[in-house]
C-alpha positions as CSV (number, residue, x, y, z in Angstrom):
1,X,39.6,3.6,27.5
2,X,38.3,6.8,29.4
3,X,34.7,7.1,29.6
4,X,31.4,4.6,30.8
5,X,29.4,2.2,29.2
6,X,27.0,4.3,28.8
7,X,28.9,7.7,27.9
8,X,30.5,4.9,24.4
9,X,26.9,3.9,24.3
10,X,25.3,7.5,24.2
11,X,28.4,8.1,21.7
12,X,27.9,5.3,19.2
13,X,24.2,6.0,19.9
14,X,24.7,9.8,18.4
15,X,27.3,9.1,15.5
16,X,25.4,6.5,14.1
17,X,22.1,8.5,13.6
18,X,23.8,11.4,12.8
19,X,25.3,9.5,9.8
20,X,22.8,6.9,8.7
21,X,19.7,8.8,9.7
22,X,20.5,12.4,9.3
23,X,17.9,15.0,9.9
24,X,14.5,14.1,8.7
25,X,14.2,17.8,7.6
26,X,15.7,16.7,4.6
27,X,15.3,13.5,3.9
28,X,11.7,13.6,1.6
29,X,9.5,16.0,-1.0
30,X,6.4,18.1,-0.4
31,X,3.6,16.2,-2.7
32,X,3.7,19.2,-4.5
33,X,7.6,18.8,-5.4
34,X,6.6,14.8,-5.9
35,X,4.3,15.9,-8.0
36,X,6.5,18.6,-10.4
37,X,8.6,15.2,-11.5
38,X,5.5,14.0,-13.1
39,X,4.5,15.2,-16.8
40,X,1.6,17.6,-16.3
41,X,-1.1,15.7,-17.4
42,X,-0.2,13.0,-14.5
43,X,-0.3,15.7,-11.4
44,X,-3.5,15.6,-10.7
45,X,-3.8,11.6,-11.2
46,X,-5.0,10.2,-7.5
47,X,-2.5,7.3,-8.5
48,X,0.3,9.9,-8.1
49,X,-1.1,10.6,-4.9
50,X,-0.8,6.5,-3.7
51,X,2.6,6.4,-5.2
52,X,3.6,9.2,-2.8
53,X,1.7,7.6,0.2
54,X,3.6,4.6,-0.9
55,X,7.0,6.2,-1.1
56,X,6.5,8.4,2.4
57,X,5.1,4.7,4.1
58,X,8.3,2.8,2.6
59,X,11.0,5.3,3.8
60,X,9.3,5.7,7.4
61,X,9.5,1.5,7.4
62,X,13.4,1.4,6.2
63,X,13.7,4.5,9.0
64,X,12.2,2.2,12.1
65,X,14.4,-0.7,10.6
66,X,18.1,1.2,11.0
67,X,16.5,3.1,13.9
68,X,15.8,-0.9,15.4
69,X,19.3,-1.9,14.2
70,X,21.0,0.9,15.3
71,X,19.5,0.3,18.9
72,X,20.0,-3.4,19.2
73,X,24.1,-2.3,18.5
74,X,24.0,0.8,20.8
75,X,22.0,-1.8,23.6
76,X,24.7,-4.5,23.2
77,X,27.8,-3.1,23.7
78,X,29.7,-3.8,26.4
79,X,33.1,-2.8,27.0
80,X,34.5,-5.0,29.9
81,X,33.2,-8.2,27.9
82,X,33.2,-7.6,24.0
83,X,36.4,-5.5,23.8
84,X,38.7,-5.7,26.9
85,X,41.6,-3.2,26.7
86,X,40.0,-1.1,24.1
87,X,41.9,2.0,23.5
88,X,40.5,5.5,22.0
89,X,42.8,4.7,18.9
90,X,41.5,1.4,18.8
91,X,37.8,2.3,19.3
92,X,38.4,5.1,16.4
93,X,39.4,2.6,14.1
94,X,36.8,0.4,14.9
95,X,34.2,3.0,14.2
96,X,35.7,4.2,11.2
97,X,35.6,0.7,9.7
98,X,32.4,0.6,10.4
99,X,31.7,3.9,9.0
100,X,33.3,2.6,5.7
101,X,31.3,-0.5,5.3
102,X,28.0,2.0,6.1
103,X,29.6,4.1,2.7
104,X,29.7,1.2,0.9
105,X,26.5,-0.2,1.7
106,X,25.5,3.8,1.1
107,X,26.7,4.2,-2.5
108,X,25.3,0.5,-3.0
109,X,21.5,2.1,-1.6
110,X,22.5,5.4,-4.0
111,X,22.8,2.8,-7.0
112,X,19.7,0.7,-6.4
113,X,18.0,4.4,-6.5
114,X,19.4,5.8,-9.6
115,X,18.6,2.5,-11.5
116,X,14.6,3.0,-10.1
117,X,14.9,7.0,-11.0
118,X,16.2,5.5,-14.7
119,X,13.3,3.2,-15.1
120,X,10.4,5.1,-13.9
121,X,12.0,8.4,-16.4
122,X,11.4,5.3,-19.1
123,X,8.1,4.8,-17.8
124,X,7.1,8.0,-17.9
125,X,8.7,8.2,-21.2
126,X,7.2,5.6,-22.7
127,X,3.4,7.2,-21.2
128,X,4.1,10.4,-23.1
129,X,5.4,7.9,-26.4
130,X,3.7,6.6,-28.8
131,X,1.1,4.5,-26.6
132,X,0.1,7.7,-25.0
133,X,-3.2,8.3,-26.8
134,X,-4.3,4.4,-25.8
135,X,-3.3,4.7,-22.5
136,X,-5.7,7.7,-22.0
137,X,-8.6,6.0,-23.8
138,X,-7.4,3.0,-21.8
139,X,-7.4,5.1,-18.2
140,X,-10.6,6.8,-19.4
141,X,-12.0,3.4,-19.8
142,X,-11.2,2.3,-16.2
143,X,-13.3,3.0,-13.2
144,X,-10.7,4.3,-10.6
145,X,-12.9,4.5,-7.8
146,X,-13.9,0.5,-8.6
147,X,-9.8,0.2,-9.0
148,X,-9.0,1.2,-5.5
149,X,-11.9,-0.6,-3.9
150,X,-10.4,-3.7,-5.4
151,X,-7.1,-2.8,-4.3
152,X,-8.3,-2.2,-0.8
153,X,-9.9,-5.4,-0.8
154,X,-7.0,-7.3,-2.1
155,X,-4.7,-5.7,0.2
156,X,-7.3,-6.6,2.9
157,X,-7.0,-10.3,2.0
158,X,-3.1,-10.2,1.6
159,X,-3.1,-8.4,5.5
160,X,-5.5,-11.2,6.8
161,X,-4.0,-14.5,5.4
């Protein structure tokens, strides 16, 4: 195989967060767009406002995990003693293997997302249903300034122990 350690390395390095990582450009709303999928009525809820600190702090932590993963593969390879002889056909198929098990793990990832998108519209659903008018008395009801401070305080705990 033509080409250095480090030039397959630099390589594999590039293709793979090209396709698993893409541009980050991309990759996330505007609180303002977050906000437009909510009925009106729920925009200007502060809870909308954790759930999208929520969502922007989960996708950065899955981001440093394949950025980590991605890494430990580029850092380990090692042409003279993982694959001796390796051609450029050879090395092809081998990353277009793994290229097809990243599609499949891809569409499985699109799946899990779908399902979430279908229950949270049933949420949502369900908060502009019937049990609408008690859950307003019910939010109403509930301090959400003494809500957070007991959230803070149980995530506090949780971070501690």
């Amino acid at each position: 195989m033509s080409g250095t350690v480090e030039e397959v390395r630099a390589a594999a390095d590039r293709v793979l967060r090209d396709h698993l990582l893409g541009s980050k450009l991309y990759d996330t709303l505007t609180l303002d767009q977050f906000k437009a999928l909510f009925p009106q009525k729920y925009r200007s809820s502060p809870l909308v406002d954790d759930i999208y600190d929520l969502l922007l702090q989960r996708r950065d932590e899955v981001r440093q995990v394949v950025e980590a993963n991605i890494q430990g593969f580029v850092d380990n390879i090692n042409l003279s003693r993982q694959v001796p002889n390796l051609t450029l056909a050879d090395a092809i198929a081998l990353l277009k293997s793994i290229n097809e098990k990243h599609q499949l793990e891809l569409a499985h990832e699109r799946a899990r997302l779908q399902e979430l998108e279908k229950r949270l519209s049933q949420q949502l659903a369900w908060m502009d249903g019937p049990h609408a008018k008690a859950l307003a008395q019910l939010s109403r009801a509930v301090d959400l300034d003494a809500a957070k401070d007991v959230h803070r305080t149980l995530v506090g705990l949780l971070e501690s122990s």
